[in-house]
C-alpha positions as CSV (number, residue, x, y, z in Angstrom):
1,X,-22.8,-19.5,15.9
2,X,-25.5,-21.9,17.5
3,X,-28.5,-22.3,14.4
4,X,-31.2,-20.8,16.3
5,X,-28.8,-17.5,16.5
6,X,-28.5,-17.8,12.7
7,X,-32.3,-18.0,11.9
8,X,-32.7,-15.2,14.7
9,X,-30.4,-13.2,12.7
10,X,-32.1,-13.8,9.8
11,X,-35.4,-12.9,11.2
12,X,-33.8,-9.4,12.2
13,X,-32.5,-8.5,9.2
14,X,-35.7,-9.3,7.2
15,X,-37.5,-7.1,9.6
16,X,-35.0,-4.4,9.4
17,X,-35.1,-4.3,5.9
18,X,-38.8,-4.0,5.7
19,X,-39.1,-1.0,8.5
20,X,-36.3,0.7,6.6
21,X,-37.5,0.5,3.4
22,X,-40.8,1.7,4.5
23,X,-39.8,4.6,7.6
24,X,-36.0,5.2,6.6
25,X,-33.5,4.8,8.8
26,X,-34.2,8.1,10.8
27,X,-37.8,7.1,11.4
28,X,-37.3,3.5,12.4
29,X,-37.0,2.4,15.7
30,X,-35.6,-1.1,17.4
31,X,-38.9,-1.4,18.8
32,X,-40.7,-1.4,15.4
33,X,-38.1,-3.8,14.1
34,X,-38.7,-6.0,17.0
35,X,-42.1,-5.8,16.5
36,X,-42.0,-7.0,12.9
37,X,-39.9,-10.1,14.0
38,X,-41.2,-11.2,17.1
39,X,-38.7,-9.9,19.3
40,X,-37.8,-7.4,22.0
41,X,-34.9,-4.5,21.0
42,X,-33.0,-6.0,23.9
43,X,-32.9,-9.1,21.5
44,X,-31.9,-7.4,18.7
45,X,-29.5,-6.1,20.5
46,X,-27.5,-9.2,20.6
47,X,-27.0,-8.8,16.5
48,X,-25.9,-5.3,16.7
49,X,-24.5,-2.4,18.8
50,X,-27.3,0.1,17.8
51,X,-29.5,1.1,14.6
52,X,-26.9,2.3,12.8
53,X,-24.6,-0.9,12.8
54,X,-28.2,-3.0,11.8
55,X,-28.2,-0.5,9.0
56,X,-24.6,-1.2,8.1
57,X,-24.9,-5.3,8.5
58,X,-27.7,-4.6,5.3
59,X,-25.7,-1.8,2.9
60,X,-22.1,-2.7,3.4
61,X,-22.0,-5.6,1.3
62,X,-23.8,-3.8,-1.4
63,X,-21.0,-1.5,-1.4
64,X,-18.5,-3.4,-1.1
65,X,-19.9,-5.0,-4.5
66,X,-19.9,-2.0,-6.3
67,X,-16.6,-0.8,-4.7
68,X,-15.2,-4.4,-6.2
69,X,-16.7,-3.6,-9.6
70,X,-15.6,0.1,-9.8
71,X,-12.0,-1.0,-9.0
72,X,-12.1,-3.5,-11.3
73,X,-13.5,-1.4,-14.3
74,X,-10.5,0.6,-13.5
75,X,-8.1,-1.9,-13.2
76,X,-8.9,-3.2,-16.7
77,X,-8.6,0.4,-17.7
78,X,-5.2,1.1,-16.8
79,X,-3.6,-2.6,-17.5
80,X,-4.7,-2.3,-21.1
81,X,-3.1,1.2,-22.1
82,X,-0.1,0.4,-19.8
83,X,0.0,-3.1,-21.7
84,X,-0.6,-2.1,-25.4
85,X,-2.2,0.7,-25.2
86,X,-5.8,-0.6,-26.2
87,X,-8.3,2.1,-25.7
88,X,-11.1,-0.1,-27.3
89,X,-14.3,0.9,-25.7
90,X,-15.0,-1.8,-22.6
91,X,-17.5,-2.0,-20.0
92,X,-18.8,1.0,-18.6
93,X,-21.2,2.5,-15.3
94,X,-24.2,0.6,-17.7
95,X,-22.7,-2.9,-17.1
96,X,-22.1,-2.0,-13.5
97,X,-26.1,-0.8,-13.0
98,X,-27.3,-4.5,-15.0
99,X,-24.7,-6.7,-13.8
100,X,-24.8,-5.2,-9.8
101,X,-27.4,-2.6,-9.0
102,X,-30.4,-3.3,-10.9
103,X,-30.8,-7.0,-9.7
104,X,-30.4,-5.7,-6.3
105,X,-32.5,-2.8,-6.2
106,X,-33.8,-2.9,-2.6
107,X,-30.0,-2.7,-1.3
108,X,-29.2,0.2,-3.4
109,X,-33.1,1.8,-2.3
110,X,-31.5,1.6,1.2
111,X,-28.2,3.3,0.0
112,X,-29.7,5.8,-1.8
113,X,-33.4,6.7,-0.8
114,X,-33.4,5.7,2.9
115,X,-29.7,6.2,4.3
116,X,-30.2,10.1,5.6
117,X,-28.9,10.2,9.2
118,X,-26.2,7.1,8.5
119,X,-22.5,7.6,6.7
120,X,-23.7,6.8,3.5
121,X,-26.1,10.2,3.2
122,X,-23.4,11.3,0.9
123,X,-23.3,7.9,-1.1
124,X,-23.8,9.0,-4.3
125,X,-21.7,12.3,-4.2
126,X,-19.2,9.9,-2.7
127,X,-19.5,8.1,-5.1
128,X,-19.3,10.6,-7.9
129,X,-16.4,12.1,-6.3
130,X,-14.6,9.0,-6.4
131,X,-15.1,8.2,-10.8
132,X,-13.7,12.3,-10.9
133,X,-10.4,11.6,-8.9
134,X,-10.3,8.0,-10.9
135,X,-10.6,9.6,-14.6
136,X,-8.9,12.8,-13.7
137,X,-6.3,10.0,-13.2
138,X,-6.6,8.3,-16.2
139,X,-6.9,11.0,-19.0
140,X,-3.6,11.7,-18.9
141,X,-2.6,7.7,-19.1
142,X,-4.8,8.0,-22.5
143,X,-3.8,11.4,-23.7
144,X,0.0,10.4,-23.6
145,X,-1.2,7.5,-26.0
146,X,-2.2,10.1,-28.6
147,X,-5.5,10.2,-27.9
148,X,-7.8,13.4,-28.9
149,X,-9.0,14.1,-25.1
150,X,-10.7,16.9,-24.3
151,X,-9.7,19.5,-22.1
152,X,-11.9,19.6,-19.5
153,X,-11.9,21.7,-16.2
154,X,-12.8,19.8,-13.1
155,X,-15.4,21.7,-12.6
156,X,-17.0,20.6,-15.7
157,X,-16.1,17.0,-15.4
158,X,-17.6,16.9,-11.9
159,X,-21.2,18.7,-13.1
160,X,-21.1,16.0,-16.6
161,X,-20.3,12.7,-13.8
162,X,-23.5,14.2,-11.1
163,X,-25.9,14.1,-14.0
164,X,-24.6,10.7,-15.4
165,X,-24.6,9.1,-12.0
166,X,-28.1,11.0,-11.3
167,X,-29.6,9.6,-14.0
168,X,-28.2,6.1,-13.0
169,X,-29.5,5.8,-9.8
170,X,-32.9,7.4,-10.2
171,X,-35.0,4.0,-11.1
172,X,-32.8,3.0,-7.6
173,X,-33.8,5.9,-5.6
174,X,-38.0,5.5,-6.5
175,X,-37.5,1.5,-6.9
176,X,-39.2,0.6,-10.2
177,X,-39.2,-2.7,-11.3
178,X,-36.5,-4.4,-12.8
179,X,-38.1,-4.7,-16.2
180,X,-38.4,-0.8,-15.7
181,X,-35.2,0.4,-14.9
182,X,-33.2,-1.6,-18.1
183,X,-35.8,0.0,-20.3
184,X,-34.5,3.7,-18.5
185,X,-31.5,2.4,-18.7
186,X,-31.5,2.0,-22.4
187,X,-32.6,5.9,-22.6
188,X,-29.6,7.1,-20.4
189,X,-27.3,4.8,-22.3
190,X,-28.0,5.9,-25.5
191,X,-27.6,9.9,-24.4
192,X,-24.7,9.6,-22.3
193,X,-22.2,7.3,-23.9
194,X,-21.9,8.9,-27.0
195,X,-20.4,12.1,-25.6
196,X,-18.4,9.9,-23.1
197,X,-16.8,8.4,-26.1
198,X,-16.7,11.9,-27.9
199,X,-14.8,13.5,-24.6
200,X,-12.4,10.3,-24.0
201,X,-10.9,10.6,-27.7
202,X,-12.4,6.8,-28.7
């Protein structure tokens, strides 16, 4: 890609950000973006098929990073009952927020405050739906080891995982300041985990 394409890019991603973060992506416009970067849409056209693929270029590598995590958590999971049947408390959704969400709060804004109209409306039901199918998975895996899980309808599993990932997300969905959001973070930690532990038999 010739480097005036590449700083171009750049330029139209900036801008996008900023008239997304400030209208959504429903009330932005091409024309706005091209007015905060000094170009026309047909310009920015050359970046991207339409709005919603500029919207896609800025979230999908924030999911993708949190997909990676997720999988990984998972994966670390699994291999270490499967292995020796460890069921030592590891990392949890807490270290995923610090060590991926938190430091990038304006992607995750986008995702969750600004996406309506785009595939990710759904992002964080998706994304609750997915840690249900994952630990509906994995509680037997634990409760063959002996462990004291409890019994718990999927029903009630899915309504305990909306308000964890709820309360997760909200410093993301009103963008507080990093500083902020560890000290909330800290609150939800410390109500939450305890009965995670209590329901997974650790």
């Amino acid at each position: 890609m010739p480097r005036d394409k590449t700083a171009a890019h750049g330029k139209i991603m900036a801008a996008a950000r900023e008239e997304f973060t400030k209208s959504g992506f429903e009330g932005a416009s091409m024309r706005a973006i091209g007015e905060r970067c000094g170009m026309t849409a047909a310009g920015i056209y050359r970046h991207c098929r339409d709005k919603a693929d500029l919207f896609d270029q800025l979230v999908s590598p924030a999911v993708k990073r949190l997909e990676d995590w997720l999988d990984d958590h998972v994966a670390r999971y699994v291999d270490a009952v499967r292995r020796d049947g460890c069921l030592q408390w590891r990392d949890s959704e807490i270290d995923m927020m610090k060590e991926v969400v938190y430091p990038r709060m304006g992607d995750y804004h986008l995702l969750t405050a600004k996406a309506q109209g785009t595939k990710y409306e759904s992002f964080l039901h998706d994304l609750t739906e997915r840690s249900q199918d994952q630990l509906l998975r994995y509680i037997p895996m634990i409760r063959a080891r002996g462990c004291d899980v409890w019994d718990i309808d999927p029903k009630e599993l899915h309504l305990l995982l909306t308000a964890y990932t709820a309360a997760l997300f909200e410093p993301v969905i009103h963008n507080y300041l990093y500083e902020d959001a560890l000290r909330c973070l800290s609150t939800v930690e410390a109500f939450f985990l305890p009965g995670w532990k209590q329901l997974m038999g650790f």
